[in-house]
N, CA and C atoms as a LAMMPS dump frame, in Angstrom:
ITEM: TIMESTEP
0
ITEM: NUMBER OF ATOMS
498
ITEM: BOX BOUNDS ff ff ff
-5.0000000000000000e+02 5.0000000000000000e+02
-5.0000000000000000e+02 5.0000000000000000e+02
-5.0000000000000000e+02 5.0000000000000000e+02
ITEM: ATOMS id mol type element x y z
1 1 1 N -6.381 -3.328 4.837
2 1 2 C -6.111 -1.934 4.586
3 1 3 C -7.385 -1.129 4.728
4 2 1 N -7.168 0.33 4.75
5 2 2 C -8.464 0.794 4.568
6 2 3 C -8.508 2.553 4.135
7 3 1 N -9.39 3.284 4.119
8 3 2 C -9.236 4.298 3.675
9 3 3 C -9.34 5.479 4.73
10 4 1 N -8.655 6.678 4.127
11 4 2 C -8.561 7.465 5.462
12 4 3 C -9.866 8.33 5.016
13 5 1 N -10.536 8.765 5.91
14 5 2 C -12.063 9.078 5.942
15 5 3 C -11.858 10.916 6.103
16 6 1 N -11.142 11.617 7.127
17 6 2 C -10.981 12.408 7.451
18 6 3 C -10.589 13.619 6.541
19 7 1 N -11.259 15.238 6.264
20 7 2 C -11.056 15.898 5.681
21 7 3 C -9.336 16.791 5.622
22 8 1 N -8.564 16.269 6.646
23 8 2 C -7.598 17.03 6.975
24 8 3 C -6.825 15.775 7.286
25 9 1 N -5.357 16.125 7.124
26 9 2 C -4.451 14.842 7.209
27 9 3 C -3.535 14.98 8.784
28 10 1 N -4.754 15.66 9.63
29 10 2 C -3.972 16.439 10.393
30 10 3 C -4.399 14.987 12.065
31 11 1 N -4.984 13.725 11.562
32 11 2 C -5.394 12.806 12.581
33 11 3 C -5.436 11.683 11.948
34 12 1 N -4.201 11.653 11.037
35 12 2 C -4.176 10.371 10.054
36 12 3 C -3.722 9.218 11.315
37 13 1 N -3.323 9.407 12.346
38 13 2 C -2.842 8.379 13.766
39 13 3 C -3.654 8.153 14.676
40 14 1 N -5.152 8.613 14.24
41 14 2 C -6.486 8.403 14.815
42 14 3 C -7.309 7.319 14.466
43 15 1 N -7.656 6.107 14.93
44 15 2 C -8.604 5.371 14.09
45 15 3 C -9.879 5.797 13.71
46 16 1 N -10.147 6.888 14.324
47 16 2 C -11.611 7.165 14.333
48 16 3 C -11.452 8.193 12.588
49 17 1 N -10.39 8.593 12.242
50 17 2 C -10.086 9.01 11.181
51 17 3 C -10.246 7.908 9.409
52 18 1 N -10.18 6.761 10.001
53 18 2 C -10.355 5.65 9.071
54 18 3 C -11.696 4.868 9.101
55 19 1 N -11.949 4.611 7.834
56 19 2 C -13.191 3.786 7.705
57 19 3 C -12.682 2.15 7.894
58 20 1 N -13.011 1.434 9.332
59 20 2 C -12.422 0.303 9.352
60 20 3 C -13.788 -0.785 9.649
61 21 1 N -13.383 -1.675 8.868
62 21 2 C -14.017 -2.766 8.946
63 21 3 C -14.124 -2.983 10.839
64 22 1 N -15.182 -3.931 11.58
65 22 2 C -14.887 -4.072 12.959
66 22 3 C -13.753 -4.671 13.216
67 23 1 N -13.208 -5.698 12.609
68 23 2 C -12.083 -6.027 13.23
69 23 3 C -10.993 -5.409 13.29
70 24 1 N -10.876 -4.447 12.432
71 24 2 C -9.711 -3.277 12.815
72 24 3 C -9.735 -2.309 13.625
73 25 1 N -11.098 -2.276 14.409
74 25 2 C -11.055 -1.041 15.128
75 25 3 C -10.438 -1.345 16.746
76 26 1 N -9.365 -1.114 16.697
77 26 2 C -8.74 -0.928 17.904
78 26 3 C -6.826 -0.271 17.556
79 27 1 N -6.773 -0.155 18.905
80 27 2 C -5.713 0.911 19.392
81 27 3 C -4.384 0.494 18.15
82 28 1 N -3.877 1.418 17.857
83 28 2 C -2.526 1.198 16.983
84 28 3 C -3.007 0.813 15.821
85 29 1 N -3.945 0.703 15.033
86 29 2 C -4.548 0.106 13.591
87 29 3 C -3.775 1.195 12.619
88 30 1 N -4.237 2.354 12.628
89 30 2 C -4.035 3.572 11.602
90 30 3 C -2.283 3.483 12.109
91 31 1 N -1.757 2.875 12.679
92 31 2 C -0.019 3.462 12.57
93 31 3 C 0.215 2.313 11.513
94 32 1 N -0.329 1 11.828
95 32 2 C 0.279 -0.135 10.654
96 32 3 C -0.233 0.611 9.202
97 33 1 N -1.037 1.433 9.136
98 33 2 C -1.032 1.933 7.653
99 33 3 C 0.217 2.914 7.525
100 34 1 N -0.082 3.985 8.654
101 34 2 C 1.83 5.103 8.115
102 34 3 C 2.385 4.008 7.907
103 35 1 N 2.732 3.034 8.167
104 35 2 C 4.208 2.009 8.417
105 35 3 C 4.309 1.596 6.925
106 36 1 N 2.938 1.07 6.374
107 36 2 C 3.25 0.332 5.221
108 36 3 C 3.454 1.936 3.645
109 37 1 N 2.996 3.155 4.508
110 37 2 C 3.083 4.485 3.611
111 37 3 C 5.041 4.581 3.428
112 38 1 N 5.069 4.906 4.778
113 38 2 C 6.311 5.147 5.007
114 38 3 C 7.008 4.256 4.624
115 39 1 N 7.176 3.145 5.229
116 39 2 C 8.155 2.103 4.368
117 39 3 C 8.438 2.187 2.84
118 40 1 N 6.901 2.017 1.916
119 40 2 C 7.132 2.536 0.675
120 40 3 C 7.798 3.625 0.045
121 41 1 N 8.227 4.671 0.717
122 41 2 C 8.37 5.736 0.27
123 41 3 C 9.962 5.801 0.596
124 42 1 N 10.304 4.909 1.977
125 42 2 C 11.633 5.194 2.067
126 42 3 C 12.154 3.891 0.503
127 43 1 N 11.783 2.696 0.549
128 43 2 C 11.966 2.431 -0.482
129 43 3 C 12.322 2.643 -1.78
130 44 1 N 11.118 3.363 -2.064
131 44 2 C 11.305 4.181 -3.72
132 44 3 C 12.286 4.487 -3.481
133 45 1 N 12.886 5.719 -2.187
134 45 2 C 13.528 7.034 -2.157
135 45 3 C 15.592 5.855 -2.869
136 46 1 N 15.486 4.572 -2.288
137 46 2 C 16.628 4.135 -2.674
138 46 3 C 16.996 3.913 -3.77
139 47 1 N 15.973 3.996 -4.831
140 47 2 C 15.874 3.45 -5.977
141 47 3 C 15.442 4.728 -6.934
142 48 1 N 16.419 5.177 -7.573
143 48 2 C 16.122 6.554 -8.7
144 48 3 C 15.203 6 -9.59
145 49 1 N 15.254 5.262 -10.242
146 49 2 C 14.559 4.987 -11.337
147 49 3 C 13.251 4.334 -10.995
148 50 1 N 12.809 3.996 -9.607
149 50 2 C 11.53 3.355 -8.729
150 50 3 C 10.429 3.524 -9.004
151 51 1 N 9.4 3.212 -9.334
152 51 2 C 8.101 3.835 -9.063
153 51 3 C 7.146 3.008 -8.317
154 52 1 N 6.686 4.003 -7.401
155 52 2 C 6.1 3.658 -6.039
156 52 3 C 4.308 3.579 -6.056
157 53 1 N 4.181 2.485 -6.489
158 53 2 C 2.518 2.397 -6.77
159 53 3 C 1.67 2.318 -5.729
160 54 1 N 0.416 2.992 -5.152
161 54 2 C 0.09 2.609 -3.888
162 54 3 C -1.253 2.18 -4.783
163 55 1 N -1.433 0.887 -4.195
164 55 2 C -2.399 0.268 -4.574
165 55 3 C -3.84 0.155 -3.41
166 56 1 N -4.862 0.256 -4.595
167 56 2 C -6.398 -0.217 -3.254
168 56 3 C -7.113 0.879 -4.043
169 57 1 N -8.707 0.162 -4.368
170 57 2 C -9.667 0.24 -4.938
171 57 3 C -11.097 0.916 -3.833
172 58 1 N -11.661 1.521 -3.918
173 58 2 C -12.544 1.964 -3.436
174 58 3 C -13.551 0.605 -3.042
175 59 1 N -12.769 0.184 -1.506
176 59 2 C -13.411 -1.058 -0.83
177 59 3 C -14.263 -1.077 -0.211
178 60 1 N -14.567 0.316 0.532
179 60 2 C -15.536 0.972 1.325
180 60 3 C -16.416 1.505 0.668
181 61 1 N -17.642 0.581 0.448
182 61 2 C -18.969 1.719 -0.47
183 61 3 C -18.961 3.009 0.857
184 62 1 N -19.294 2.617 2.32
185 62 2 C -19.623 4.049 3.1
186 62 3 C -19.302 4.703 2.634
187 63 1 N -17.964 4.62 2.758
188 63 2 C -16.801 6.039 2.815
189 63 3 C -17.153 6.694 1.24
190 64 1 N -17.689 6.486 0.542
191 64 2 C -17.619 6.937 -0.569
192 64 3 C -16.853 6.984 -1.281
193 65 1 N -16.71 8.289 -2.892
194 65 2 C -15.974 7.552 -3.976
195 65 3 C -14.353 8.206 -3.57
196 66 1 N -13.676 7.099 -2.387
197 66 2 C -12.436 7.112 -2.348
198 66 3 C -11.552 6.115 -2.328
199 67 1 N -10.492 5.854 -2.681
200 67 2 C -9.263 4.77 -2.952
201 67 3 C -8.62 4.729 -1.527
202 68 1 N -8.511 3.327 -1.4
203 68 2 C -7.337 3.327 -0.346
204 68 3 C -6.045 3.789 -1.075
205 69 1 N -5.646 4.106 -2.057
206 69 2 C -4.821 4.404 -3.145
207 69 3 C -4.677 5.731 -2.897
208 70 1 N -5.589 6.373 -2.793
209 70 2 C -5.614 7.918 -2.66
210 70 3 C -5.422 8.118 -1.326
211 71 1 N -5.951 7.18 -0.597
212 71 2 C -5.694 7.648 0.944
213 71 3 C -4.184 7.811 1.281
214 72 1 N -3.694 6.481 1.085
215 72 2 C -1.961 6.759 1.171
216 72 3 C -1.362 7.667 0.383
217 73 1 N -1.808 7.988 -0.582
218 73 2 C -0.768 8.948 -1.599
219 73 3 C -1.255 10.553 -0.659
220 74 1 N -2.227 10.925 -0.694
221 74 2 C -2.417 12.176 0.517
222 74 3 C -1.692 11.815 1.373
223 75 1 N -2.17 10.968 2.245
224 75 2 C -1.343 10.947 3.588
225 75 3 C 0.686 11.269 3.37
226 76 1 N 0.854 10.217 2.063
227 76 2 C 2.609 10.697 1.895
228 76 3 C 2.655 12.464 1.848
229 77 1 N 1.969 12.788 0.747
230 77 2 C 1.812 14.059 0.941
231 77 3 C 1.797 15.145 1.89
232 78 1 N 0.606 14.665 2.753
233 78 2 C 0.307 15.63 4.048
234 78 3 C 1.874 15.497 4.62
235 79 1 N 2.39 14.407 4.873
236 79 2 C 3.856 14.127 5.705
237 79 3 C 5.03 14.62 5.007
238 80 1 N 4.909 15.182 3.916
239 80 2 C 6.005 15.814 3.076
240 80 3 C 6.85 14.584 3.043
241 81 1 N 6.13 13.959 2.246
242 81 2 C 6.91 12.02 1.489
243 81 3 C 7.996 11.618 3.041
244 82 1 N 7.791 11.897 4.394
245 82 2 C 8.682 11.483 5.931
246 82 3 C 10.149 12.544 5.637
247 83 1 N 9.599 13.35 4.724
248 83 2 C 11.317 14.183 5
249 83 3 C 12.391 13.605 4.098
250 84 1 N 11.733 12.819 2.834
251 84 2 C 12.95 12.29 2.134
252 84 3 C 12.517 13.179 0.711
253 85 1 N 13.626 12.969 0.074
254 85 2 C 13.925 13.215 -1.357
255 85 3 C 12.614 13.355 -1.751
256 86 1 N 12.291 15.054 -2.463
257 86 2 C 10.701 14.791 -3.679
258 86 3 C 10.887 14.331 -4.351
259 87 1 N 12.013 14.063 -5.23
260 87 2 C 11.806 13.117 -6.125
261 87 3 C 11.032 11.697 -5.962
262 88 1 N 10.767 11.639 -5.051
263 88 2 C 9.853 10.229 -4.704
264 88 3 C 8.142 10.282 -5.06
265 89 1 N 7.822 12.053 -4.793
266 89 2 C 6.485 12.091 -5.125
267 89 3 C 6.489 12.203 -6.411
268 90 1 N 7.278 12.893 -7.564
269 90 2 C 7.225 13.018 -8.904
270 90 3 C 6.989 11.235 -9.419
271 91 1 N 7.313 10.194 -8.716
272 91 2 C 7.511 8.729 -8.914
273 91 3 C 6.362 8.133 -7.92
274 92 1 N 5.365 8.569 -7.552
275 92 2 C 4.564 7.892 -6.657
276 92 3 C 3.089 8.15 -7.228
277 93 1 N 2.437 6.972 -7.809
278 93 2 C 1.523 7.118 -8.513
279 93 3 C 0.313 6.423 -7.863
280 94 1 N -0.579 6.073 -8.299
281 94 2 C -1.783 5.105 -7.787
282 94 3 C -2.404 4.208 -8.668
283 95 1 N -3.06 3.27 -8.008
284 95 2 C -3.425 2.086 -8.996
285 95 3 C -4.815 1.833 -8.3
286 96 1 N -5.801 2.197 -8.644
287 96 2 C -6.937 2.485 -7.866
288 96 3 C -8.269 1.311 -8.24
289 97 1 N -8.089 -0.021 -8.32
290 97 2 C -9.089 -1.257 -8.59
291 97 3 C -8.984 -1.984 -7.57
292 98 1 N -7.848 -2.412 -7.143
293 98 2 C -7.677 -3.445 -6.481
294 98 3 C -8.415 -3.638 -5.122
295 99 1 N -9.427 -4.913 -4.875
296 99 2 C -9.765 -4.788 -4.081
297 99 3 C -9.741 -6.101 -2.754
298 100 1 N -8.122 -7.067 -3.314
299 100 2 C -7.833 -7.841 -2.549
300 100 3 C -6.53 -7.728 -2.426
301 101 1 N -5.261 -8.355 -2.135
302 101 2 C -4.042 -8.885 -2.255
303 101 3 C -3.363 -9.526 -3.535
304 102 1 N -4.299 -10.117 -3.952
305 102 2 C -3.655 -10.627 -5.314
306 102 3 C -4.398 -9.555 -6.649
307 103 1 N -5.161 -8.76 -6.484
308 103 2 C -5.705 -7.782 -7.405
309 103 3 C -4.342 -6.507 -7.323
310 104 1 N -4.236 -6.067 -6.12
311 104 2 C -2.924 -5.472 -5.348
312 104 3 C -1.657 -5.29 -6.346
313 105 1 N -1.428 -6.641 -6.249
314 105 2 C -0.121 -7.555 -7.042
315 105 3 C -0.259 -7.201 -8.673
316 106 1 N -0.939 -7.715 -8.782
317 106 2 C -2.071 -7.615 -10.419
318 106 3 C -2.341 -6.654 -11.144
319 107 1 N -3.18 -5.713 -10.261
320 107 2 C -3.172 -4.917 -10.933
321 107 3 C -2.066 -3.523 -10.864
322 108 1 N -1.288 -3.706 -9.72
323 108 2 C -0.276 -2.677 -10.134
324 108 3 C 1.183 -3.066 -11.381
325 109 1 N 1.04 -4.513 -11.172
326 109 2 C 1.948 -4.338 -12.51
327 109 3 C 1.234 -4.278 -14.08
328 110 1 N 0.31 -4.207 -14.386
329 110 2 C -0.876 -3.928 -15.224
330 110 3 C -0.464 -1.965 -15.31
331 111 1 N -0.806 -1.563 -14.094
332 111 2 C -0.286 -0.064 -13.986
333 111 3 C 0.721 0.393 -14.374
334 112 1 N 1.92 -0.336 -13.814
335 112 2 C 3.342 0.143 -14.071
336 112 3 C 3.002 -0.241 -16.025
337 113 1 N 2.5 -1.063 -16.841
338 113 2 C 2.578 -1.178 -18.147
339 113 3 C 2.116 -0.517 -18.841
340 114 1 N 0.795 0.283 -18.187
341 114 2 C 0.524 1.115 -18.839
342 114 3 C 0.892 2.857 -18.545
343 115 1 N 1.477 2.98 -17.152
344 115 2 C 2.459 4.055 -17.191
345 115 3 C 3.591 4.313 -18.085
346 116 1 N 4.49 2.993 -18.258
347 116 2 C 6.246 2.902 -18.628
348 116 3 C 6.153 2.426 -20.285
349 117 1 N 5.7 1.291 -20.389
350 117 2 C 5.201 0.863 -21.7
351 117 3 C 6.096 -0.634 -21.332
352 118 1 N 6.548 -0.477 -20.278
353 118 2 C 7.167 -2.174 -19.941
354 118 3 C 6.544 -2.462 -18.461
355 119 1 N 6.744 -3.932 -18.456
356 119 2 C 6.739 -4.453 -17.178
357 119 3 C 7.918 -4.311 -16.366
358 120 1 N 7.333 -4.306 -15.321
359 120 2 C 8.567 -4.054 -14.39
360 120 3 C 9.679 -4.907 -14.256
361 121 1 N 10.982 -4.731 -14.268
362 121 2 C 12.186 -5.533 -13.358
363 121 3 C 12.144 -6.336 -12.556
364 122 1 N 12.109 -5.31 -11.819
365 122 2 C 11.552 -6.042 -10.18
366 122 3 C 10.39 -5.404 -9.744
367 123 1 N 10.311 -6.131 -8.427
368 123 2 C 8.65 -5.749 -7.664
369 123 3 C 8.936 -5.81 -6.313
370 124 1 N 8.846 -5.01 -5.691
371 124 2 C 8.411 -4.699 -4.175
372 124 3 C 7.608 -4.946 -3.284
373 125 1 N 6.886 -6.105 -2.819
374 125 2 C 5.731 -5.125 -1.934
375 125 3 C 6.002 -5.222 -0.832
376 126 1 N 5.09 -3.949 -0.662
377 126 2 C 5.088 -3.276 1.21
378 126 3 C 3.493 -4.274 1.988
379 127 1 N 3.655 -4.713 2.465
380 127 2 C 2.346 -5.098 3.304
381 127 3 C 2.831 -6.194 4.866
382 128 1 N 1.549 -6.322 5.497
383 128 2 C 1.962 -6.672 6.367
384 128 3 C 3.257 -8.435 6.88
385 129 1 N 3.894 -8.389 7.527
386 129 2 C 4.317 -9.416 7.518
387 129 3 C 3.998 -10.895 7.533
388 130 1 N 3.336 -11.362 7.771
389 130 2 C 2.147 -11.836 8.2
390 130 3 C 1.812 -12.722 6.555
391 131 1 N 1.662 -11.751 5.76
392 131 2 C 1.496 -12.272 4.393
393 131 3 C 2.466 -12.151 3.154
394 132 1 N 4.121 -12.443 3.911
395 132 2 C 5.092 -12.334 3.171
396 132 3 C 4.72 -13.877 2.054
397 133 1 N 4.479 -14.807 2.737
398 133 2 C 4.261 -15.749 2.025
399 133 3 C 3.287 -16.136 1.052
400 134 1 N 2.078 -15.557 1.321
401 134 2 C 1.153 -15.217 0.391
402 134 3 C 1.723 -14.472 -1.012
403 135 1 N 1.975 -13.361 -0.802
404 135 2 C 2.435 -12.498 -2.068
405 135 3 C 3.889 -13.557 -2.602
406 136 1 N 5.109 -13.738 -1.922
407 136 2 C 5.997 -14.093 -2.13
408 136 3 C 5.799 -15.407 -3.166
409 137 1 N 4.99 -16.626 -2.546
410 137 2 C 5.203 -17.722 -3.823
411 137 3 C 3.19 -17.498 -4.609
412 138 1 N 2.263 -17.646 -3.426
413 138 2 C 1.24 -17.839 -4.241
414 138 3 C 1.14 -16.817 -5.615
415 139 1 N 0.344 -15.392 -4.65
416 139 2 C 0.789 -14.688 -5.696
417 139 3 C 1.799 -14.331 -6.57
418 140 1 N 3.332 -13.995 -6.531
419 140 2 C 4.049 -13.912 -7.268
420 140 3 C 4.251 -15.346 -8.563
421 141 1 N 3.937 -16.608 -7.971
422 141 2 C 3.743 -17.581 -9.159
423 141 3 C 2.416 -17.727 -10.07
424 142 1 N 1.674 -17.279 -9.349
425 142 2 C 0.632 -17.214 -10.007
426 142 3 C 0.421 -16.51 -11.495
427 143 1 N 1.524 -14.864 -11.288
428 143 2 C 1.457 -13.897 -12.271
429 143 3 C 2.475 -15.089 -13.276
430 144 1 N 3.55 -15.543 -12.461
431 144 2 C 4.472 -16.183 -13.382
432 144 3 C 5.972 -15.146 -12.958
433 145 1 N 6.072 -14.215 -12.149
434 145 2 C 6.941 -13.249 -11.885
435 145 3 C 8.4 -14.344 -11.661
436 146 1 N 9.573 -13.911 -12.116
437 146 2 C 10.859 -14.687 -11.577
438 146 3 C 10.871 -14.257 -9.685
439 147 1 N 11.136 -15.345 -8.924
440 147 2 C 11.431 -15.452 -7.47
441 147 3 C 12.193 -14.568 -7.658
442 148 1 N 13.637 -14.359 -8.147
443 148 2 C 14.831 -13.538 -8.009
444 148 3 C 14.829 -12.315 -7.959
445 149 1 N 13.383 -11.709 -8.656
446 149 2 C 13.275 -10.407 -8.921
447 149 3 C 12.232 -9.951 -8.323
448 150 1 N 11.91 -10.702 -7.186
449 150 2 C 10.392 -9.915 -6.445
450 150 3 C 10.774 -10.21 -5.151
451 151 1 N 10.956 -8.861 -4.313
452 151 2 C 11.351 -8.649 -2.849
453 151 3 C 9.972 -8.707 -1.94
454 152 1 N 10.094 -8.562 -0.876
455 152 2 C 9.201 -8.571 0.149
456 152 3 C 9.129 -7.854 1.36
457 153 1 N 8.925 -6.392 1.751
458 153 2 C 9.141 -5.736 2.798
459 153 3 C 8 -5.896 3.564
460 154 1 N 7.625 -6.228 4.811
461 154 2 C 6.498 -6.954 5.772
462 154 3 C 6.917 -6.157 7.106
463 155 1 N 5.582 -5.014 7.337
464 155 2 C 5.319 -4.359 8.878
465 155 3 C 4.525 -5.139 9.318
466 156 1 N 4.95 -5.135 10.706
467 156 2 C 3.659 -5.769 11.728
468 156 3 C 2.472 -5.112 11.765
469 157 1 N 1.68 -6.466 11.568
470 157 2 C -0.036 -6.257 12.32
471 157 3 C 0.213 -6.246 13.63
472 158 1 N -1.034 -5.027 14.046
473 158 2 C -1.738 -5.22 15.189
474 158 3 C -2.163 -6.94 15.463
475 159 1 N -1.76 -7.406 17.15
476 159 2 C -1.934 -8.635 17.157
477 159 3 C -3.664 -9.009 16.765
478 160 1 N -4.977 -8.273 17.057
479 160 2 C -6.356 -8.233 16.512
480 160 3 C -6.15 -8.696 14.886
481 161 1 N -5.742 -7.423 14.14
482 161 2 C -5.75 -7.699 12.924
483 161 3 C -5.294 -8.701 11.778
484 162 1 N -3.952 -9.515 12.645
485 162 2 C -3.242 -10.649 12.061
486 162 3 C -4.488 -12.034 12.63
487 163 1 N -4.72 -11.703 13.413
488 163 2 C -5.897 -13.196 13.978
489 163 3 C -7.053 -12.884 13.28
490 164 1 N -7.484 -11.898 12.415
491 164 2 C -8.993 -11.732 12.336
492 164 3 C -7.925 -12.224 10.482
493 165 1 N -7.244 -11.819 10.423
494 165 2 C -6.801 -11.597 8.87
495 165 3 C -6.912 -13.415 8.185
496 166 1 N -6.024 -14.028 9.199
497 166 2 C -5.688 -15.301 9.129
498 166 3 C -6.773 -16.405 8.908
């Protein structure tokens, strides 16, 4: 993941707009982030009672003091949440530590407990496909989460980014 660098949300489909590590810098990088924005958001939008955590910790010393957390929650913003229901932004919060995949996991249900005053139901995550299996048994057993109650929505990597990821 990474953070959007740019003062205006008006070249969020630009890479040169994102602070990317080298192996992300090539063609189509910044759309697998809308994908994993958007996906989330159509998500929530199915679920009234949802809340849509965008997780990621200020990973980039460059870029300064910003969240990949904040980057996606602007960016939903700038896009008017893709044209769905506001009620999705009143429910779309941030969880701003995490600075791996299993911190991700971790610390947004840590978030949702100290937003709601419970742990969550169920759990969602949006990330690339690629690491359905990662989140799905490592991480999700790790927390101790029930299988039954933790879904898995997975956009494609750029073919670069799944070989450098792996």
């Amino acid at each position: 993941h990474s953070i959007y660098t740019s003062e205006s949300c008006g070249k969020i489909d630009r890479e040169d707009s994102w602070f990317l590590e080298p192996y992300q810098k090539h063609r189509g990088q910044a759309a697998t982030f809308l994908a994993h924005i958007k996906e989330g958001v159509e998500i929530a939008v199915r679920d009234e009672e949802a809340l849509l955590l965008f997780s990621g910790g200020e990973t980039r010393k460059d870029a300064g003091p910003r969240s990949e957390a904040q980057s996606y929650w602007a960016i939903a913003e700038s896009k008017g949440w893709f044209g769905k229901d506001e009620s999705v932004r009143s429910r779309s919060l941030t969880e701003e530590h995490a600075r791996d995949s299993f911190e991700n996991l971790l610390f947004s249900v840590c978030r949702f407990r100290e937003l709601t005053g419970t742990y969550p139901q169920n759990i969602t995550v949006v990330s690339y496909d690629f690491k359905e299996e990662r989140f799905a048994q490592l991480h999700r057993s790790a927390l101790g989460f029930p299988e039954g109650r933790f879904f898995f929505s997975g956009t494609p990597a750029t073919p670069t980014a799944r070989e450098a990821a792996v």
